[in-house]
Backbone as CSV, one residue per row, in Angstrom:
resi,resn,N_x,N_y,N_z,CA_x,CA_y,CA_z,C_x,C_y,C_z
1,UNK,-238.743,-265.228,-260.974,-238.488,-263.879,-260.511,-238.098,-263.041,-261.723
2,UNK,-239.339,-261.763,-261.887,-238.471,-260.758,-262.899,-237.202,-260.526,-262.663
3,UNK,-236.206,-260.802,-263.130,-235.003,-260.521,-262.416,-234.695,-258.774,-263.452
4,UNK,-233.639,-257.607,-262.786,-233.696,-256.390,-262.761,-232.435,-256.354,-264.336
5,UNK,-233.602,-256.725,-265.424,-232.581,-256.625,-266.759,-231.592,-255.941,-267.208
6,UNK,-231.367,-255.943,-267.960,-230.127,-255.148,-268.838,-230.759,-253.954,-268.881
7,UNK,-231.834,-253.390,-269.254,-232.598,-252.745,-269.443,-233.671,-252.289,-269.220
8,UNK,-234.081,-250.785,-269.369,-236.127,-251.152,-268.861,-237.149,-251.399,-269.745
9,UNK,-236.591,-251.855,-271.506,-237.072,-252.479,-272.038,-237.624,-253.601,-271.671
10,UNK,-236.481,-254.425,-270.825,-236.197,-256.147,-270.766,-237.393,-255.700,-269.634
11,UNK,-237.079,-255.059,-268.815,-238.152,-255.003,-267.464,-239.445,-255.073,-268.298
12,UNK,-240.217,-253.900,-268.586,-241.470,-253.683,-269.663,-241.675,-254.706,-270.008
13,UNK,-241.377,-255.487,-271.054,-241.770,-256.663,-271.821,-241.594,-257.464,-270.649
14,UNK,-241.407,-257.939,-269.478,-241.367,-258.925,-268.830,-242.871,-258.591,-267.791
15,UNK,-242.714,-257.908,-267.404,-243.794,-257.436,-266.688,-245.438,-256.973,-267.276
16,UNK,-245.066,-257.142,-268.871,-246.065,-257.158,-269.525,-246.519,-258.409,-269.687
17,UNK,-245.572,-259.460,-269.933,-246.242,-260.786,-269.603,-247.350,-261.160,-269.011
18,UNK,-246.956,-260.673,-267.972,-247.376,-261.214,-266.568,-248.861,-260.335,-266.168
19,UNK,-249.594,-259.775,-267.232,-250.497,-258.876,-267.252,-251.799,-259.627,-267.076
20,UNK,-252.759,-259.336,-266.143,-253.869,-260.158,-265.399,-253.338,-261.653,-264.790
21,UNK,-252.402,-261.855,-264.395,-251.568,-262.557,-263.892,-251.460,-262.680,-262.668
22,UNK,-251.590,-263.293,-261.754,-251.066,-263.584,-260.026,-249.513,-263.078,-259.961
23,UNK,-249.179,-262.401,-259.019,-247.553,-262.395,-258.474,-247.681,-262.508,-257.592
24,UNK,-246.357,-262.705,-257.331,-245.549,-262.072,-255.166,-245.312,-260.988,-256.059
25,UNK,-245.232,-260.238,-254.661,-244.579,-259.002,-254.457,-243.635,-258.949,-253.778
26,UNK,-242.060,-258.391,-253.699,-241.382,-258.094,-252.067,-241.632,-256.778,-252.855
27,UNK,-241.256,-256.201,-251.530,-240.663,-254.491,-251.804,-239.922,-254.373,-250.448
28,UNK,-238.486,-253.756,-250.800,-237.715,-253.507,-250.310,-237.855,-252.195,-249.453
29,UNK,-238.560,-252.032,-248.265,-238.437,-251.044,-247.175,-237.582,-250.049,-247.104
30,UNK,-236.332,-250.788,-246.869,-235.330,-250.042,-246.549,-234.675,-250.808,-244.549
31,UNK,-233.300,-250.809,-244.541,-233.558,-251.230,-243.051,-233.646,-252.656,-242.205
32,UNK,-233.202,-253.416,-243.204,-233.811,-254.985,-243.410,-235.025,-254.912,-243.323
33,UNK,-236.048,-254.341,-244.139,-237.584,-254.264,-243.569,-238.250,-254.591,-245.126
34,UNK,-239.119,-255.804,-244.973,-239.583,-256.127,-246.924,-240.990,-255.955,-246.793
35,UNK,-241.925,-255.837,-247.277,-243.098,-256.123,-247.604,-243.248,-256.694,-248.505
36,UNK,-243.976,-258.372,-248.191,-244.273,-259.256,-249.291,-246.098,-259.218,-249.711
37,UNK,-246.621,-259.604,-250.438,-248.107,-259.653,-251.066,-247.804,-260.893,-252.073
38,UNK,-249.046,-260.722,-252.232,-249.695,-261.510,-253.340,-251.010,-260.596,-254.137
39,UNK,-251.314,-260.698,-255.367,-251.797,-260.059,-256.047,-252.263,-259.941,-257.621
40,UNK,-252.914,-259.823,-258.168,-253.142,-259.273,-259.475,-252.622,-258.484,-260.547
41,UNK,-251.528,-258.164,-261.231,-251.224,-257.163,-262.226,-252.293,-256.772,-263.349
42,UNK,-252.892,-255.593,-262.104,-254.113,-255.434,-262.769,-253.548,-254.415,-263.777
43,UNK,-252.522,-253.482,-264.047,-252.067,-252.465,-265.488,-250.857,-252.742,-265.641
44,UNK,-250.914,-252.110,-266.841,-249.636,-251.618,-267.414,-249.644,-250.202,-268.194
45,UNK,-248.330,-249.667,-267.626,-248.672,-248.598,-268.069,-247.129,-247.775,-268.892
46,UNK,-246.883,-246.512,-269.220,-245.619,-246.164,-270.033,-244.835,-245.997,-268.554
47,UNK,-245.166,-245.379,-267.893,-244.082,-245.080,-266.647,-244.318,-245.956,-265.565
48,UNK,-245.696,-246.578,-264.911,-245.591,-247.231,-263.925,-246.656,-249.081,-264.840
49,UNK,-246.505,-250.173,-263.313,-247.607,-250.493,-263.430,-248.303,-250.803,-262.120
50,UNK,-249.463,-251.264,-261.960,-249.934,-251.512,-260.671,-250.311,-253.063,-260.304
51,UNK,-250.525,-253.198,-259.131,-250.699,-254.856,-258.576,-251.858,-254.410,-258.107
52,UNK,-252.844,-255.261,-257.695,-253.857,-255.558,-256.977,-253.829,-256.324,-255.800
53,UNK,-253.499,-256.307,-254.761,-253.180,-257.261,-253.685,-254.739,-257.815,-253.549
54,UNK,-254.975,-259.280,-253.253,-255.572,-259.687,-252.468,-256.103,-259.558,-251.796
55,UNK,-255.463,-259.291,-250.403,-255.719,-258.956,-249.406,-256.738,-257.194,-249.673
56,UNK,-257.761,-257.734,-248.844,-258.405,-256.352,-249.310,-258.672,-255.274,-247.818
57,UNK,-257.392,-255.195,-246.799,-257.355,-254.422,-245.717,-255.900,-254.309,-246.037
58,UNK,-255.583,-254.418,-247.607,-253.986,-254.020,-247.721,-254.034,-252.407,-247.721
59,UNK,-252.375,-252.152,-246.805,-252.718,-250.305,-246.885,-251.938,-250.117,-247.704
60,UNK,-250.495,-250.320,-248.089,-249.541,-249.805,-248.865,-250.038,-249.547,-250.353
61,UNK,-248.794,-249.377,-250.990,-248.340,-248.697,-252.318,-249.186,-249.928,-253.283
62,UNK,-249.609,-249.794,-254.646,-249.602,-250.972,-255.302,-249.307,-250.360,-256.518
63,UNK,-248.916,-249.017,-257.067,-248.246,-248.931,-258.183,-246.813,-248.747,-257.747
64,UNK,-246.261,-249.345,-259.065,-244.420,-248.926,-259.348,-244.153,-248.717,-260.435
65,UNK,-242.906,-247.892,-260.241,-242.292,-248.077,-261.586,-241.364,-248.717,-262.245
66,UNK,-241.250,-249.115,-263.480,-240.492,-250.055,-263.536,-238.819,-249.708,-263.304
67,UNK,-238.601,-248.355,-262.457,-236.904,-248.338,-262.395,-236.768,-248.820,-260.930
68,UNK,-237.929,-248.979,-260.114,-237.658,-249.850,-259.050,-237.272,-250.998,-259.201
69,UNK,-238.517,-251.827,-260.344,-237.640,-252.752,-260.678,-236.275,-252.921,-261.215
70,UNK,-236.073,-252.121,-261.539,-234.864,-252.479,-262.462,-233.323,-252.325,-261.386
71,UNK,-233.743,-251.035,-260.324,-232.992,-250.742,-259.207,-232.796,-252.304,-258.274
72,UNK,-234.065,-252.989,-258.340,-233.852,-254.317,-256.969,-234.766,-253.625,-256.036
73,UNK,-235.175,-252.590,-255.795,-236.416,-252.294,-254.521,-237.475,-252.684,-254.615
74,UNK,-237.616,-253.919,-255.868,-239.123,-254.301,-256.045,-238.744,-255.579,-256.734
75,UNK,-239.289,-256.595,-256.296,-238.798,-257.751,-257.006,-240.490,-258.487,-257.439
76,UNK,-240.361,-259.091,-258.578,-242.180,-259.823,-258.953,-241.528,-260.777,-259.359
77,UNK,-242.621,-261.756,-258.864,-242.287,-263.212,-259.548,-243.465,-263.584,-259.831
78,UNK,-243.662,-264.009,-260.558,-244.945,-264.684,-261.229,-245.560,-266.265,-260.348
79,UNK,-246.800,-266.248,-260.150,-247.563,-267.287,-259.230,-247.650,-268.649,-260.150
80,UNK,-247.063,-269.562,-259.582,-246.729,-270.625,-260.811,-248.598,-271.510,-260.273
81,UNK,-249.645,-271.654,-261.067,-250.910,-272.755,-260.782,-249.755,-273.800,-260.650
82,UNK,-250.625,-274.539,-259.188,-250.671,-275.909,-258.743,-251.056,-276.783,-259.436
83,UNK,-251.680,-277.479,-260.385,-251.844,-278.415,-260.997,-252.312,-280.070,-260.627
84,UNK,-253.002,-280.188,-260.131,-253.670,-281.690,-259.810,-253.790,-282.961,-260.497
């Protein structure tokens, strides 16, 4: 889990990692209400970046910025490959 750094440096460089990369997604609703995905970090960008969900009848949001992350209304964790 990106966890919400010291900084939005620490965010940036972490989330740059993870660039053409699989994640989860939550996003925090509001309300006890989350929306989870799965997806692609298809950019990066100076103010936001975007996911690519999977799912391709997804309706919501797929850019953020990284002060969501950094706030906790958006949490990414990186898709660890299964390995055989």
């Amino acid at each position: 889990m990106i966890r919400s750094g010291r900084n939005l440096s620490d965010v940036k460089r972490a989330i740059r990692a993870c660039l053409q990369g699989k994640v989860d997604v939550i996003v925090d609703l509001g309300r006890n209400k989350k929306l989870r995905y799965r997806g692609e970090l298809s950019g990066v960008y100076p103010a936001l970046f975007t996911v690519r969900p999977d799912d391709e009848h997804f309706l919501g949001k797929t850019s953020y910025s990284y002060a969501e992350v950094l706030c906790g209304s958006v949490k990414i964790r990186p898709v660890e490959e299964k390995r055989a």
